[in-house]
C-alpha positions as CSV (number, residue, x, y, z in Angstrom):
1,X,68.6,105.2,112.3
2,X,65.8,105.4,114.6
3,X,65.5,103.8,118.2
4,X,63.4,100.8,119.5
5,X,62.7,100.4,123.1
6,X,61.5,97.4,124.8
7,X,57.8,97.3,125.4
8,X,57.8,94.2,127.8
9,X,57.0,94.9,131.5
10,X,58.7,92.1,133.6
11,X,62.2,93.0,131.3
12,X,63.5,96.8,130.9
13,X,66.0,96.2,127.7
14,X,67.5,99.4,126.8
15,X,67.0,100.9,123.8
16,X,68.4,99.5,120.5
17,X,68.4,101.0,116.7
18,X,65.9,100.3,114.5
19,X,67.4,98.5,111.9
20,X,66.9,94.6,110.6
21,X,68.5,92.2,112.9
22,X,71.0,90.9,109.5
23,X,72.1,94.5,109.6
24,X,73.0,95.3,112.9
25,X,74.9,91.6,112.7
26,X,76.8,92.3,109.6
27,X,77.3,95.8,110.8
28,X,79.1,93.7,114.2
29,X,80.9,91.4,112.1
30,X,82.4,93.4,109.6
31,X,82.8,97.1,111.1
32,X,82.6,96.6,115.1
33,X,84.1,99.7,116.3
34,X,82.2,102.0,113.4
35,X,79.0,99.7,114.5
36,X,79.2,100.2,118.2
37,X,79.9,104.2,117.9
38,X,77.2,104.8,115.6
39,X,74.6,102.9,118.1
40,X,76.2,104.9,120.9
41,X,76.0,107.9,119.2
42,X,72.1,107.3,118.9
43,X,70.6,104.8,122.0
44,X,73.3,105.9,124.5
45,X,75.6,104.0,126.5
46,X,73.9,101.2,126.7
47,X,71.6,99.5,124.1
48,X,70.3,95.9,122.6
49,X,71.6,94.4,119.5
50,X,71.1,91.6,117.8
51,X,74.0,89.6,116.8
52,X,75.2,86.5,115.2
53,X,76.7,83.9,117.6
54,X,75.9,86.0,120.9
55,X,72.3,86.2,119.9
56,X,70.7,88.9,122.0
57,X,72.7,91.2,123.5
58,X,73.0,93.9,125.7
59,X,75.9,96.3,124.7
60,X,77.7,98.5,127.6
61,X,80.0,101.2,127.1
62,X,79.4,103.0,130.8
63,X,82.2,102.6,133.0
64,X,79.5,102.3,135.9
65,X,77.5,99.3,134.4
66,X,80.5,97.8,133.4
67,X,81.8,97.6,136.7
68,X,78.7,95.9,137.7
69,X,78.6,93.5,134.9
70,X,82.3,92.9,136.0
71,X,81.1,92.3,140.2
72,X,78.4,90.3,139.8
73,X,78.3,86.8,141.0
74,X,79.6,84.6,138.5
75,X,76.7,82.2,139.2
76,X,74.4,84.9,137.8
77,X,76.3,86.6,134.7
78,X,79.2,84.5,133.8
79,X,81.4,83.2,131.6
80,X,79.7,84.3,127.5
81,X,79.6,81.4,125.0
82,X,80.9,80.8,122.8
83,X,84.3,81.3,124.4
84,X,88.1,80.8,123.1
85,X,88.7,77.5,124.9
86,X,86.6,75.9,121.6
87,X,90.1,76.4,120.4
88,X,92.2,76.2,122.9
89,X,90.4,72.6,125.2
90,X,88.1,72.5,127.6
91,X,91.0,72.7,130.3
92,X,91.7,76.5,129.7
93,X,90.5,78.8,132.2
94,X,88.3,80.6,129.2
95,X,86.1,77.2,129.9
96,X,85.6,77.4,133.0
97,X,83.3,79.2,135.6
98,X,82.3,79.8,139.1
99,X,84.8,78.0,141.7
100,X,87.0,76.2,139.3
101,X,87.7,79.5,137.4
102,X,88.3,81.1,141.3
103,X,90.7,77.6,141.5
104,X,92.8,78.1,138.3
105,X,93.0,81.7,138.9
106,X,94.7,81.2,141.9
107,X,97.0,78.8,140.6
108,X,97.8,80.6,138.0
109,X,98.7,83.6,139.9
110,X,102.0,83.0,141.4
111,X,104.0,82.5,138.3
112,X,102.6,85.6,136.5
113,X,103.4,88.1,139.1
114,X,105.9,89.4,141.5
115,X,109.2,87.9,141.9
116,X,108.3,85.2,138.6
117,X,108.2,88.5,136.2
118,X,111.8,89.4,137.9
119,X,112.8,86.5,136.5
120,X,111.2,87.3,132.8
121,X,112.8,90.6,132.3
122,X,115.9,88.8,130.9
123,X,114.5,86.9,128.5
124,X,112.6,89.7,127.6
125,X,115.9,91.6,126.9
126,X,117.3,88.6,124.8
127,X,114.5,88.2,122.7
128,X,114.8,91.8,121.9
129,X,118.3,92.3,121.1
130,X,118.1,89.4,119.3
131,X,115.5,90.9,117.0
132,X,116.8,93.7,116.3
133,X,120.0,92.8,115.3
134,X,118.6,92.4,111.6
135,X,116.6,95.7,111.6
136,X,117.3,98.0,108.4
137,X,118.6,101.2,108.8
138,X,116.9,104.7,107.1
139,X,114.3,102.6,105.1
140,X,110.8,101.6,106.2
141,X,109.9,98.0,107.4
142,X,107.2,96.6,109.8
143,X,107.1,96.2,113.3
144,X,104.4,94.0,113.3
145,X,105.0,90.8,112.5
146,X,109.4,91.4,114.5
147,X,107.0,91.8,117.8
148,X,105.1,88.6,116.9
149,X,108.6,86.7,117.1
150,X,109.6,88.2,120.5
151,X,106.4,87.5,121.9
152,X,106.4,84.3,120.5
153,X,109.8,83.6,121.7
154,X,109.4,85.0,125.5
155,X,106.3,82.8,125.8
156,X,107.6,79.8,124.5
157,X,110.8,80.1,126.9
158,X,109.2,81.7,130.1
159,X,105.8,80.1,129.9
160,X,106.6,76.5,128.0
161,X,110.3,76.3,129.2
162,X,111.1,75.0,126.1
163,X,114.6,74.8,124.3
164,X,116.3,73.1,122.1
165,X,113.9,71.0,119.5
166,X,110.7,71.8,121.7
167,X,111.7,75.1,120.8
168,X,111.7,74.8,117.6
169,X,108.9,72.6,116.7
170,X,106.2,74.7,118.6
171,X,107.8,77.6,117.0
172,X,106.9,76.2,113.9
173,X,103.4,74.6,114.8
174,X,101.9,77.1,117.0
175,X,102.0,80.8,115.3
176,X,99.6,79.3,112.1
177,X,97.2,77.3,114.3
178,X,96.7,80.6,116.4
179,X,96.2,82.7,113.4
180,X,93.5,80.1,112.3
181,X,91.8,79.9,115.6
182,X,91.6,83.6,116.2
183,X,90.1,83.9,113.1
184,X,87.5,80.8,114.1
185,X,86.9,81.7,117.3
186,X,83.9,83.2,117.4
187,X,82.3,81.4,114.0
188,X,79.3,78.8,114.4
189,X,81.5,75.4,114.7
190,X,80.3,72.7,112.9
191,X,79.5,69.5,114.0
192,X,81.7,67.6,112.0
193,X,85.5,68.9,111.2
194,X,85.3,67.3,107.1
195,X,89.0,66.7,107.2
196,X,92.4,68.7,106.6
197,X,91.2,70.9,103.6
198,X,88.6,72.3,106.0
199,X,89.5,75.2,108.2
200,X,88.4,72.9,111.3
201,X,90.1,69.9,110.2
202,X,93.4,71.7,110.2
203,X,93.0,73.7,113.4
204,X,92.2,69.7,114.5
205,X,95.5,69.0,112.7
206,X,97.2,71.9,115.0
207,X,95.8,70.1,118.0
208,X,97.1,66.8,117.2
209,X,100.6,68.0,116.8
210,X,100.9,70.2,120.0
211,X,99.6,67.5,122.2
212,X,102.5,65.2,120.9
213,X,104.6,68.6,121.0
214,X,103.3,69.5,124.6
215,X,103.5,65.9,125.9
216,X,107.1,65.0,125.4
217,X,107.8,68.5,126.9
218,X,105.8,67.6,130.2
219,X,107.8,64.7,130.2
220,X,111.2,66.3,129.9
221,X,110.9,69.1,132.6
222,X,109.0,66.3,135.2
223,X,112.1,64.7,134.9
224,X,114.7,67.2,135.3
225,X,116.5,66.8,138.7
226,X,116.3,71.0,138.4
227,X,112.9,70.6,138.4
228,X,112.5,72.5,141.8
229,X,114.9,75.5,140.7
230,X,113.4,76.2,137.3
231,X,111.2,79.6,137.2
232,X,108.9,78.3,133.7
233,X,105.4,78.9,133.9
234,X,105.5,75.0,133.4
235,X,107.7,73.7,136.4
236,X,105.8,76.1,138.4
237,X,102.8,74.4,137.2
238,X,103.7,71.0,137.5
239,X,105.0,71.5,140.7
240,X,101.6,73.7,142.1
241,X,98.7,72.3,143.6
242,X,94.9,73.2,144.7
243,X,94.2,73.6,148.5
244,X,93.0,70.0,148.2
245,X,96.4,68.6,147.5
246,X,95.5,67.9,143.7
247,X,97.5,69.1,141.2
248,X,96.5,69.9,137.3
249,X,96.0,66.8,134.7
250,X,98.5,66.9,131.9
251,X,95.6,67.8,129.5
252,X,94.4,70.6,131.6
253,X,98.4,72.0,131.4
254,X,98.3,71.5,127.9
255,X,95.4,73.5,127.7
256,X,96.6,76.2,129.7
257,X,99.9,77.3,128.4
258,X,98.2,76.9,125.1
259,X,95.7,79.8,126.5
260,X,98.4,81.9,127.9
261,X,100.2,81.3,124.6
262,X,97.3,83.0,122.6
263,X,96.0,85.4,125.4
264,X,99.6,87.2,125.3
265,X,101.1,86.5,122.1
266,X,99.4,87.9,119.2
267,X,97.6,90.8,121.5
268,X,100.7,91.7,123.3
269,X,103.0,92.1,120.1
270,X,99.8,93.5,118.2
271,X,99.8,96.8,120.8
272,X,103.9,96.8,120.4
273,X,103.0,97.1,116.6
274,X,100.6,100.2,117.3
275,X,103.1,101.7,119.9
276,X,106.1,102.0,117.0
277,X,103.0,103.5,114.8
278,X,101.9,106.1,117.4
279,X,105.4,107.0,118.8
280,X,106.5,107.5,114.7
281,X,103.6,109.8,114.5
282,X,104.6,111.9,118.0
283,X,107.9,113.4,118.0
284,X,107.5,115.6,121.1
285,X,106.8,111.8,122.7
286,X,109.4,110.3,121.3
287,X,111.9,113.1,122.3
288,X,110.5,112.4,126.1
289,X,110.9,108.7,125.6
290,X,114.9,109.1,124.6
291,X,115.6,111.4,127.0
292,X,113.8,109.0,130.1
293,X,115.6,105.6,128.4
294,X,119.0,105.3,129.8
295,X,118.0,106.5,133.7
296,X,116.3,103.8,135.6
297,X,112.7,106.0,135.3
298,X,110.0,104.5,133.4
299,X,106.9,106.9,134.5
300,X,106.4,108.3,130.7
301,X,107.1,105.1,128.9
302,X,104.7,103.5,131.4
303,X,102.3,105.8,130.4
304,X,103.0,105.9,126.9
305,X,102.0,101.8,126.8
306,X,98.4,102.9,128.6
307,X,97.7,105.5,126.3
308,X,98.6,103.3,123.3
309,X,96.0,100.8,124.6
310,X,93.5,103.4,124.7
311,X,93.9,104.7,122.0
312,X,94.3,102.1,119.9
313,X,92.1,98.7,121.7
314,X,93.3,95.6,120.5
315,X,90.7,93.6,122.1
316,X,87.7,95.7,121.9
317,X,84.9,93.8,123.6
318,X,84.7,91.3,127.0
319,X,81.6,89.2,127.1
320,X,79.6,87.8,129.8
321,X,76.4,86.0,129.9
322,X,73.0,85.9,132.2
323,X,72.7,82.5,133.5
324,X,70.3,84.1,136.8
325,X,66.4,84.8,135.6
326,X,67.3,88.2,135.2
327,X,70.0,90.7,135.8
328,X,69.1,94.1,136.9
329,X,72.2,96.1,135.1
330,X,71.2,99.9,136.1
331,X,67.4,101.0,135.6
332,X,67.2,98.1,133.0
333,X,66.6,94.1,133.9
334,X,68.1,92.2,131.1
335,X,66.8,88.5,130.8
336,X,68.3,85.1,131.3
337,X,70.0,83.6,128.2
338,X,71.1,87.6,127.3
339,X,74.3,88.7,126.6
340,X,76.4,91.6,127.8
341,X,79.3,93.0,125.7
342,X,81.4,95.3,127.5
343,X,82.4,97.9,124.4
344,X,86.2,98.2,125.9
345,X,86.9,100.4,122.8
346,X,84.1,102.4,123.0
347,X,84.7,103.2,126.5
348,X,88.3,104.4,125.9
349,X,86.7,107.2,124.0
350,X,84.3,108.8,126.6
351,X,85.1,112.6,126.9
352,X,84.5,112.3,130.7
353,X,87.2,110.6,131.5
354,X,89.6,111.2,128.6
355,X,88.8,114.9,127.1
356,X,89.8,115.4,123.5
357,X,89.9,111.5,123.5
358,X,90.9,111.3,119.5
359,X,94.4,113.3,120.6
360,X,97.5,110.9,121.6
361,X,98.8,112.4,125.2
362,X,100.4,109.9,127.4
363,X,100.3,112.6,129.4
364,X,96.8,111.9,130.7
365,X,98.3,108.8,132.4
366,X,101.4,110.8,134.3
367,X,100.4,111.1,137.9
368,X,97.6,109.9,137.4
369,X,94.8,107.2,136.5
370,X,91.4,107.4,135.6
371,X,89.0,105.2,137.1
372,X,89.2,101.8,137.4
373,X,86.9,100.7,135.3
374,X,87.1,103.5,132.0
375,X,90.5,102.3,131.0
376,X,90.5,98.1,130.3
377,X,92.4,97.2,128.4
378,X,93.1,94.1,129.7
379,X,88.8,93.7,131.1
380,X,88.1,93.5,134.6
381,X,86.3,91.9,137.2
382,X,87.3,88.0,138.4
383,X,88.1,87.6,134.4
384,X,90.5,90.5,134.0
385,X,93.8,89.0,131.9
386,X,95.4,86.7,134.5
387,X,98.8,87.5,132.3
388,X,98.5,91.3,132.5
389,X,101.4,92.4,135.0
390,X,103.6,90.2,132.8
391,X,102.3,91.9,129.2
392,X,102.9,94.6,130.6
393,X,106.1,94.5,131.5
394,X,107.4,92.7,128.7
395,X,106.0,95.7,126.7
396,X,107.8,97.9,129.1
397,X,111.3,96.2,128.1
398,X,111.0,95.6,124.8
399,X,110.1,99.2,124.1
400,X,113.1,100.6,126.7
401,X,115.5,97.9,124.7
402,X,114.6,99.3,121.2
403,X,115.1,103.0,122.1
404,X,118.2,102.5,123.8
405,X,119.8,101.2,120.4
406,X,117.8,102.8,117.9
407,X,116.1,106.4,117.1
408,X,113.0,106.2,115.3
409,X,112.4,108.8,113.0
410,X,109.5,110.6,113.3
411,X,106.9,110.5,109.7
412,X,104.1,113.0,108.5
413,X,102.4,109.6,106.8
414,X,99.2,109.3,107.8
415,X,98.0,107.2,110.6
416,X,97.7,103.6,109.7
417,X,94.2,101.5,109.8
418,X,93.0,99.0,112.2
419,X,92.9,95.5,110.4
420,X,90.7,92.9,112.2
421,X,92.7,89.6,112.5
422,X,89.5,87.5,114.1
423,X,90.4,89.1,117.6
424,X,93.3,91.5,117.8
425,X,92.8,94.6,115.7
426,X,96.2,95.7,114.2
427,X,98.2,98.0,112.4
428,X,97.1,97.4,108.6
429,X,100.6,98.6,107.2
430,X,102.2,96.6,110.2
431,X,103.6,99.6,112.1
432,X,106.4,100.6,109.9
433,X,109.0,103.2,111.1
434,X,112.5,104.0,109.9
435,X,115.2,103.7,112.6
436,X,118.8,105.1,113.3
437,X,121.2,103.2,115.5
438,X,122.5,105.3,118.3
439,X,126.0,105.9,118.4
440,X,127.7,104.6,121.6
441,X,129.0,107.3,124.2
């Protein structure tokens, strides 16, 4: 693969390999991670491609540049399109930019953090234990797609605050339309839908039957005299409003528990999936893990999630775009209507920051933290996951829940291979284990 540089004089692109524009797309769209290492491996930490969708792009895997592609005013390199909220409405905070991103954000804040997650941890529990009632004992069977019905289940209660037939109907509508729109997501969208045997027309279909879903909801928890008690995502939203005195439009809600839906659901239960694969394949870890469960510490597991993450990215790129005339990243200017991929993945496997980076060692993360910016899983800058602390901690319980009833027992298989589901990369097998239920003291 050899290397082109940029010959222009008013724009410094970095370098980029020299290989047809329909390769290096393919090579993005088919084989990302393998794609982005090679083009490391040859231009460096930062190099052009050319890619379907994005168009041109500038591709950053320095925790340096990243952090100023993250800073920069949003009114120079913002939001990258196309985005997620083509799938999720124009009222999701993946739309929007500049001071009604700053606006959402801040509204969306309060009942994601703090004293709201508190509140979470029992459902978290719940979900759990109700789970894992079922599991098998001393034969294999996926993790993958048990952690997708937790998640599902935690958001639905702590973020919709539905019950009852809500419940169940979104249950039923939502985890197939997400599946769908991951997988669309970042595809050329066509002007025209062409009906329900179309993949748009039924993500359309999807749409149709959570706004009826989503609307008698709204209606029900505005009219609950417990309306000021309740600790949903949606009663907090509801009840919330901008400096101004205005409050969200019902669409805009609609849109935005549908984008914390998606943002947490299928990402957080995909790295749950990869923690029962990497744990499975650690016994030393998992000896640390059971002997830390049943005191009130959680340092190790802690950092068992954030190596997990690194080591095994589920998202592995965040995306801005140059709106200014020109955005001087570094020694290079990159020009307006660029733009800038953030290699997440690729970052989590610099050796200056995480030596022997191939190697699973939560250990790295005990005591200590690397910079901000190398380890992301979650992005950063003003469009870092506004649901992270409570991912997090749901991981946190869910994990501490399963090891205090159950031993996993540790396999020589090899290590499973990611599998791309449109934008979480999972576990291809699932994350099977085999589990033992502890005996009680």
């Amino acid at each position: 693969m050899t290397v082109v540089h940029s010959s222009t004089k008013s724009d410094r692109l970095p370098p980029g390999p020299g290989i047809p524009h329909a390769l290096q797309g393919l090579g993005f769209s088919f084989a990302r991670k393998w794609t982005i290492r090679q083009a490391t491996r040859r231009c460096g930490e930062v190099f052009t491609l050319s890619l379907p969708v994005f168009g041109e792009s500038v591709i950053v895997a320095d925790p340096v540049l990243a952090k100023q592609v993250f800073m920069a005013n949003p009114d120079e390199v913002g939001n990258i399109s196309p985005n997620l909220s083509r799938v999720l409405g124009p009222g999701s905070v993946f739309a929007l930019d500049g001071t009604d991103h700053r606006l959402r954000r801040k509204l969306l804040t309060p009942p994601l953090h703090g004293k709201s997650i508190k509140n979470y941890e029992r459902i978290f529990e719940e979900e759990t234990l109700r789970e894992i009632q079922t599991w098998p004992e001393g034969s294999p069977f996926e993790t993958l797609e048990p952690m997708m019905r937790i998640t599902l289940n935690v958001i639905l209660r702590a973020v919709f605050g539905a019950d009852g037939a809500h419940l169940d109907e979104l249950r039923r509508s939502i985890p197939p339309w997400v599946t769908l729109g991951s997988r669309l997501a970042v595809l050329p969208m066509p002007s025209h839908t062409y009906g329900r045997f179309t993949p748009w027309g039924r993500l359309a279909a999807y749409r149709t039957t959570y706004d009826e879903i989503i609307g008698r909801l709204i209606d029900a928890v505005a009219a609950d005299p417990d309306l000021d008690s309740r600790d949903d995502v949606l009663s907090l939203l509801l009840r919330s409003t901008y400096d101004d005195g205005s409050s969200m439009s019902r669409e805009d809600v609609g849109d935005e528990l549908l984008t914390l839906l998606a943002a947490g659901h299928e990402t957080t239960a995909a790295t749950l999936g990869w923690a029962f694969e990497r744990l499975s394949r650690h016994p030393e870890v998992l000896d640390r893990l059971a002997a830390e469960v049943d005191s009130d510490d959680n340092t190790y597991r802690q950092a068992a999630i954030l190596e997990v993450q690194r080591t095994r990215t589920i998202i592995d790129f965040a995306g801005r775009h140059v709106y200014a005339p020109s955005f001087e990243l570094g020694d290079w200017v990159i020009p307006h209507g660029y733009s800038i991929l953030v290699a997440i993945a690729q970052m989590h496997r610099r050796d200056e920051d995480f030596p022997e980076p191939l190697r699973f060692d939560p250990e790295r993360f005990v005591g200590q933290r690397p910079s901000t910016f190398a380890h992301i899983p979650y992005g950063g800058g003003t469009r870092r996951c506004v649901g992270a602390t409570f991912a997090n901690v749901e991981m946190d319980v869910v994990l501490r829940t399963v090891l205090r009833h159950f031993t996993i027992e540790p396999t020589t298989e090899p290590a499973e291979k990611q599998h791309f589901r449109g934008v979480a990369h999972t576990p291809k097998l699932g994350g099977r284990i085999v589990v033992h239920r502890r005996q009680a003291n």
